[in-house]
C-alpha positions as CSV (number, residue, x, y, z in Angstrom):
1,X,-70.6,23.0,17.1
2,X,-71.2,20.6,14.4
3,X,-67.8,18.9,13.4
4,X,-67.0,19.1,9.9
5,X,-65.2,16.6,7.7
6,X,-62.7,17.1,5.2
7,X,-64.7,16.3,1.9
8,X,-67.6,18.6,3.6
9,X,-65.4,21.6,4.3
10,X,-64.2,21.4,0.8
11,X,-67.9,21.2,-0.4
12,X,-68.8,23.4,2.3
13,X,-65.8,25.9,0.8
14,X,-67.7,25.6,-3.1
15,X,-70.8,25.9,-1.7
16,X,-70.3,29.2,0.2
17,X,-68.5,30.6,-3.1
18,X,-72.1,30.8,-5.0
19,X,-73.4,34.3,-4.5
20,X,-76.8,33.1,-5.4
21,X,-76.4,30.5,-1.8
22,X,-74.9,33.1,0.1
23,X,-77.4,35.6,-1.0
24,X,-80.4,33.0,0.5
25,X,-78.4,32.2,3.9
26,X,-77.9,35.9,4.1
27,X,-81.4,36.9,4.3
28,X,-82.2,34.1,6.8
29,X,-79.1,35.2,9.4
30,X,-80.1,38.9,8.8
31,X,-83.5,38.5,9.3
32,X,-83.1,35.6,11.7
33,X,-85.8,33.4,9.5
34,X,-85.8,29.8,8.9
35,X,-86.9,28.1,5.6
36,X,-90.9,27.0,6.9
37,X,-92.8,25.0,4.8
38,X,-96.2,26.6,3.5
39,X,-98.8,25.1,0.9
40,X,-99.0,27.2,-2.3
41,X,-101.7,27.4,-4.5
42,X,-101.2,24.0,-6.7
43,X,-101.3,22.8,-3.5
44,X,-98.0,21.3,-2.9
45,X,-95.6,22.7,0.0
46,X,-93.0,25.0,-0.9
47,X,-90.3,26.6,0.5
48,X,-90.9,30.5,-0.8
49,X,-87.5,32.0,0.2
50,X,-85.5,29.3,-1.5
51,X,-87.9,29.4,-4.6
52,X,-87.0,32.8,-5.0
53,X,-83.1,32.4,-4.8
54,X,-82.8,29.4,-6.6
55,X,-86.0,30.2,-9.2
56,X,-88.2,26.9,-8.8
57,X,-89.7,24.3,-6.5
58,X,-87.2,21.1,-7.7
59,X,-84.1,23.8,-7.5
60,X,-85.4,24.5,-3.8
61,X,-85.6,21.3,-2.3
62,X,-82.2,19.6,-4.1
63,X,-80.4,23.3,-2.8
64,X,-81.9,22.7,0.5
65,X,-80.9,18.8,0.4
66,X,-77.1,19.6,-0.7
67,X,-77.1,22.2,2.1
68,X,-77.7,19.6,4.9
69,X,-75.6,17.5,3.3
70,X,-72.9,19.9,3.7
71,X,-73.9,20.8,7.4
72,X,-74.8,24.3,6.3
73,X,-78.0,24.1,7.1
74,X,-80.2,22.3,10.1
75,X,-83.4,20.3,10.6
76,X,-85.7,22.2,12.8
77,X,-89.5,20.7,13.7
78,X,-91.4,19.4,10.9
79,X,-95.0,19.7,10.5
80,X,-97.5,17.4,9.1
81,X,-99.3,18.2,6.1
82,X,-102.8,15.9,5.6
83,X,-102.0,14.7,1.6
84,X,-104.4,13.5,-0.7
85,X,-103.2,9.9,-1.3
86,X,-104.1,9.6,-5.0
87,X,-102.9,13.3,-5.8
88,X,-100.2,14.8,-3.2
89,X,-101.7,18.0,-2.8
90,X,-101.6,19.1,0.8
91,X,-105.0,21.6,0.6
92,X,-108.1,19.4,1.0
93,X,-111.2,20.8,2.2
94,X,-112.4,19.1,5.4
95,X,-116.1,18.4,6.0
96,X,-118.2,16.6,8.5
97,X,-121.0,13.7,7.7
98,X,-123.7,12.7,10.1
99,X,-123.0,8.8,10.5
100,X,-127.0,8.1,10.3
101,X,-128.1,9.9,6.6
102,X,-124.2,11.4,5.6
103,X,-125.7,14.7,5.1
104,X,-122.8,17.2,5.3
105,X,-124.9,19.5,7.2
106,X,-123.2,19.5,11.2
107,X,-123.7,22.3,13.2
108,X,-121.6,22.7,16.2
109,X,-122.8,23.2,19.9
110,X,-121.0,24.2,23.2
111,X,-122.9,21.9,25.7
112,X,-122.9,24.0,29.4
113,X,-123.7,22.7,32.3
114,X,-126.2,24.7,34.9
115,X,-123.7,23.5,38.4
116,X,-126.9,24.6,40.7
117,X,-129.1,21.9,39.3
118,X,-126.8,19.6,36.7
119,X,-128.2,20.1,34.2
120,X,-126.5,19.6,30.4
121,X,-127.7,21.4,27.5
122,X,-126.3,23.5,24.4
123,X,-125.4,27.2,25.4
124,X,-127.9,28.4,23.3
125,X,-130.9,26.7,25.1
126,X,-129.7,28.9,28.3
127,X,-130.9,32.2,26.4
128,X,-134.0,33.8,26.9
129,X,-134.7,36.8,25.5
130,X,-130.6,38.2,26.6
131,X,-130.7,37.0,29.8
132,X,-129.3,33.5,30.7
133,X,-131.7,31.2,32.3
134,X,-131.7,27.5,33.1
135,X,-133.7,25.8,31.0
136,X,-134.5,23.0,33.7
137,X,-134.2,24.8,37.1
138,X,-135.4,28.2,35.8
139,X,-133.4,29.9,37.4
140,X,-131.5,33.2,36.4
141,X,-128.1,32.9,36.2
142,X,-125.9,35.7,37.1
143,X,-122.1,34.9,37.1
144,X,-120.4,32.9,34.6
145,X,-119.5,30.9,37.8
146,X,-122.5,29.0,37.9
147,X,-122.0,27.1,34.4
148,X,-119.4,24.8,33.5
149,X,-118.6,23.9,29.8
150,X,-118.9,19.9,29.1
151,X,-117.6,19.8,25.6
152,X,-119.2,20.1,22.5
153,X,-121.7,17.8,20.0
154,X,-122.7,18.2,16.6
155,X,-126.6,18.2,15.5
156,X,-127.2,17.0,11.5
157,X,-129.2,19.7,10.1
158,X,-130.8,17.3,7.7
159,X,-132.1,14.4,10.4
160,X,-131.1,16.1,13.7
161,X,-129.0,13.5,15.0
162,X,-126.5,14.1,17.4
163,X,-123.2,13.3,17.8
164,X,-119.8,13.8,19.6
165,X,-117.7,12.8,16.5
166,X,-119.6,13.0,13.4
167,X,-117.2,11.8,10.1
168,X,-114.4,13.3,9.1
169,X,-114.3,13.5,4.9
170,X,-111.3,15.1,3.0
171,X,-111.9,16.4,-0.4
172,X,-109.0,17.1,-2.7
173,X,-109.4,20.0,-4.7
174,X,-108.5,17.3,-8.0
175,X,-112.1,16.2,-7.0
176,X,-110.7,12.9,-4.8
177,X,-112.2,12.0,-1.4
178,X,-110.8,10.4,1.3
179,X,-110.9,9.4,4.9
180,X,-108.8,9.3,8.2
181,X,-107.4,6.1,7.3
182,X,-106.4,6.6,3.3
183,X,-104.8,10.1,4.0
184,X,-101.1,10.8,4.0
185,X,-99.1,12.1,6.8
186,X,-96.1,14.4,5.0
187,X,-93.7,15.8,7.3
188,X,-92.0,19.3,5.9
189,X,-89.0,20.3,8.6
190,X,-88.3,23.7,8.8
191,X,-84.5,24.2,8.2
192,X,-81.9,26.9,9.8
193,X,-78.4,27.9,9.3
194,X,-75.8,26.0,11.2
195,X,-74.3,28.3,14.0
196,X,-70.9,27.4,12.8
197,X,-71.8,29.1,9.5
198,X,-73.4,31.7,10.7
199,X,-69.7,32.9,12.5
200,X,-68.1,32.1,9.0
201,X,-70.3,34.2,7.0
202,X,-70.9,37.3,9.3
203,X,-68.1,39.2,7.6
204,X,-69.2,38.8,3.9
205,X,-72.6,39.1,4.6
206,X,-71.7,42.7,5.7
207,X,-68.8,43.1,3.1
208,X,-70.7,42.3,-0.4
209,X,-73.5,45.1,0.0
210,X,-70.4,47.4,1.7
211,X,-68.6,47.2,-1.6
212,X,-71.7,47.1,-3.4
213,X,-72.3,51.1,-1.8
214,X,-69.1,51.9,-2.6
215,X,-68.7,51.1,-6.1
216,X,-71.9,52.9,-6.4
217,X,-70.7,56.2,-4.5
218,X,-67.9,56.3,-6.7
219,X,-70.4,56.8,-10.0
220,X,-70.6,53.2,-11.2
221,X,-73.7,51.1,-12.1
222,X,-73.8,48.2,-9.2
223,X,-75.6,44.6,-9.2
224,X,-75.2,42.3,-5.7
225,X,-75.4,39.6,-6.2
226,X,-75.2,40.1,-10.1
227,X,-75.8,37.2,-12.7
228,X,-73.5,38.2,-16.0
229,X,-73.6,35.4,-19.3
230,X,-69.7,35.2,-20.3
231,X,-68.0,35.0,-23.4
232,X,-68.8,31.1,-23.9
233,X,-72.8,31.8,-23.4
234,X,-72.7,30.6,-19.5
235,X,-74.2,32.6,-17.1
236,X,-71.9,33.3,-13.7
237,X,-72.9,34.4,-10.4
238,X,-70.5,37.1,-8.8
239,X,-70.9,38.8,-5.5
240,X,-70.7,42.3,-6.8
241,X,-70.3,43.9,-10.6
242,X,-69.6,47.2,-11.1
243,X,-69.8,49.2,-14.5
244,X,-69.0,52.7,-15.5
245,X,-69.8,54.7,-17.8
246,X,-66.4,54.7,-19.8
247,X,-67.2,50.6,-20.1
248,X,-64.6,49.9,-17.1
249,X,-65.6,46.9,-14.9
250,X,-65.0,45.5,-11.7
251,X,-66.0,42.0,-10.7
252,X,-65.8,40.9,-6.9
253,X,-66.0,37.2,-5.8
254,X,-65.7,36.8,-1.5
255,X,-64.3,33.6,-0.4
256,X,-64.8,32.9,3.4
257,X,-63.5,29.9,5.3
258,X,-62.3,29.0,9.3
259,X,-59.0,29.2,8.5
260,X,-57.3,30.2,5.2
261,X,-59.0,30.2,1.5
262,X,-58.0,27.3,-0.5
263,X,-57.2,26.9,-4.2
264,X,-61.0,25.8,-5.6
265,X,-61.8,29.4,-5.0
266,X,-59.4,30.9,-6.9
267,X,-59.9,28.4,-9.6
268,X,-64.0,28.8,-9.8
269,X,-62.8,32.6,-9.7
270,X,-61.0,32.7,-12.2
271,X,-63.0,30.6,-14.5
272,X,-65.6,33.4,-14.2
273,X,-63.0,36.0,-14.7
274,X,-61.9,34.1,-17.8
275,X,-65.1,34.1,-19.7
276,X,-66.2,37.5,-18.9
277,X,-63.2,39.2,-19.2
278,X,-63.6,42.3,-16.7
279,X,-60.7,45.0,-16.6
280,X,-60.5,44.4,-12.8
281,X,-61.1,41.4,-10.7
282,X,-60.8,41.2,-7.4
283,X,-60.6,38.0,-4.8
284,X,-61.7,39.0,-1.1
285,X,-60.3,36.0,1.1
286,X,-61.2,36.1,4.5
287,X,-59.3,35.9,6.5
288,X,-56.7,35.0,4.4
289,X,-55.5,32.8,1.4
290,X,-53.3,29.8,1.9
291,X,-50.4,29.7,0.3
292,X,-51.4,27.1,-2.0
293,X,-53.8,29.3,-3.3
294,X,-51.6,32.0,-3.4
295,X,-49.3,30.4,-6.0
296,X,-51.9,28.9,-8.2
297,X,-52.9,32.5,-8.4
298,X,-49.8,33.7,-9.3
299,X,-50.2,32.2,-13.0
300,X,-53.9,33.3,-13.0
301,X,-53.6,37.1,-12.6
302,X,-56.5,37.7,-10.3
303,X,-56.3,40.6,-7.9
304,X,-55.8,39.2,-4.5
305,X,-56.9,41.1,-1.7
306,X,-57.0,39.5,2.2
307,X,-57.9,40.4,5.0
308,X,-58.8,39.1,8.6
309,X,-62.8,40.0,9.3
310,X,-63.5,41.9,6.1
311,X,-63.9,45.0,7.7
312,X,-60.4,46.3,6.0
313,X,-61.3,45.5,2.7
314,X,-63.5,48.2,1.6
315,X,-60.4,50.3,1.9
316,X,-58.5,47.8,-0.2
317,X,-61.0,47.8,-3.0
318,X,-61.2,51.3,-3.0
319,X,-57.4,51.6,-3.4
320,X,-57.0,49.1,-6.8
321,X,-60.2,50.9,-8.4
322,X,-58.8,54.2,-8.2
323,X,-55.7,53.4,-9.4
324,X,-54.8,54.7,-12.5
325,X,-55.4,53.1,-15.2
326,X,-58.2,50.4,-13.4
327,X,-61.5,53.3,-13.5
């Protein structure tokens, strides 16, 4: 397990409080995926899943950067995307010249060779009329035992000369050629989640969408992970919001960590709760909150609910919204 050090747990801690990060790691443990590189159409890699959490290419790769950074996430294997040295993009076409007249007009053969007589020739030389025949020997030949294949050659269509490595030209799609030697090599890893976050997160992963179906059941309009603009004009991320009909709402931060939750997440909490004001808001620390966190809280007035593996505190929730007075 990767060890953790105390500045990167307490980054580590803030990190795992955005719904919007939680929300991304979540579909790669569910769906046991890993961020993979892939060339979009402008022709620069991306990193889709990511994109779509985080809502553009630059917010990807820095999310991804302050995720390793933090030991949440893992290098995997990179792959090496041929780049277009003048322009970046990582799409060229690929075509072959003849080296004698640079006609980009290679045709590829499978040579064969007949093993009764030795004799070397393209496959298509063996055909006569649907039967296979030795060109040399004249012989038929009746089991694919009797030919060997001895590579392959490309014939110029425009001077028929022959070669076993004709050029190799790369055309960028900005209208740029270039060679074997000018192209870039860019490496794109593909990146997992860190097993020790993986344990961490199993419970919320499973709580926010549990609470999500409950609030729901119970007649109110649900958003997980939901993205509300507060009093002030900033926009916060919660884990889940619940509204009614009569205007009651619920908001519902989850704060995970090894041991116990530490003041920054009732803090971020309740600078959320602050600006949007919601009748209810409710702090799910799992497995518990330390006792730090528990008195800071105490001056804050958010609704503190613990519990060990989250698998109590759908039960919990349930209790405060019916109370009276709370739906």
């Amino acid at each position: 397990m990767m060890q953790v050090s105390s500045e990167n747990k307490s980054g580590r801690q803030k990190a795992l409080a955005d719904p919007k990060t939680r929300e991304l790691l979540r579909r790669l443990i569910v769906e046991k995926k890993q961020l993979s590189p892939e060339v979009g159409a402008d022709g620069l890699i991306h990193y889709r899943a990511a994109e779509e959490v985080t809502g553009a290419p630059d917010a990807a790769h820095e999310w991804i950067e302050e995720m390793l950074r933090l030991g949440i996430l893992k290098k995997g294997p990179a792959k090496d995307f041929v780049t277009c040295p003048v322009h970046s993009r990582a799409d060229p076409l690929i075509e072959l010249e003849c080296l004698k007249c640079k006609a980009r007009k290679m045709r590829k053969t499978t040579l064969i060779e007949h093993l009764y007589c030795g004799y070397i020739d393209e496959d298509t030389k063996f055909d006569n009329e649907g039967f296979l025949v030795c060109p040399n020997c004249k012989r038929a030949i009746k089991s694919a035992e009797e030919l060997r294949s001895s590579g392959v050659w490309f014939e110029c269509q425009n001077c028929l000369t022959k070669t076993s490595i004709p050029k190799v030209v790369f055309e960028c799609r900005e209208g740029h050629e270039f060679g074997t030697s000018e192209l870039k090599l860019s490496p794109a890893f593909t990146y997992s989640v860190e097993e020790s976050v993986v344990g961490q997160l199993q419970s919320a992963l499973i709580l926010a969408p549990a609470l999500a179906d409950l609030l729901s059941g119970m007649g109110y309009r649900v958003s997980s992970p939901a993205t509300l603009q507060g009093r002030s004009g900033t926009s916060h991320t919660l884990d889940v919001y619940a509204k009614s009909g009569e205007g009651s709402d619920v908001a519902i931060q989850i704060a995970v960590d090894e041991a116990a939750v530490e003041p920054s997440a009732v803090i971020s909490f309740f600078a959320k709760a602050y600006d949007l004001r919601p009748k209810l808001s409710v702090l799910v620390a799992i497995p518990s909150a330390s006792q730090a966190a528990k008195q800071i809280n105490e001056g804050y007035g958010i609704t503190l609910v613990e519990d060990q593996d989250g698998s109590g505190a759908v039960q919990k929730v349930k209790a405060l919204v019916e109370k009276p007075g709370t739906g």
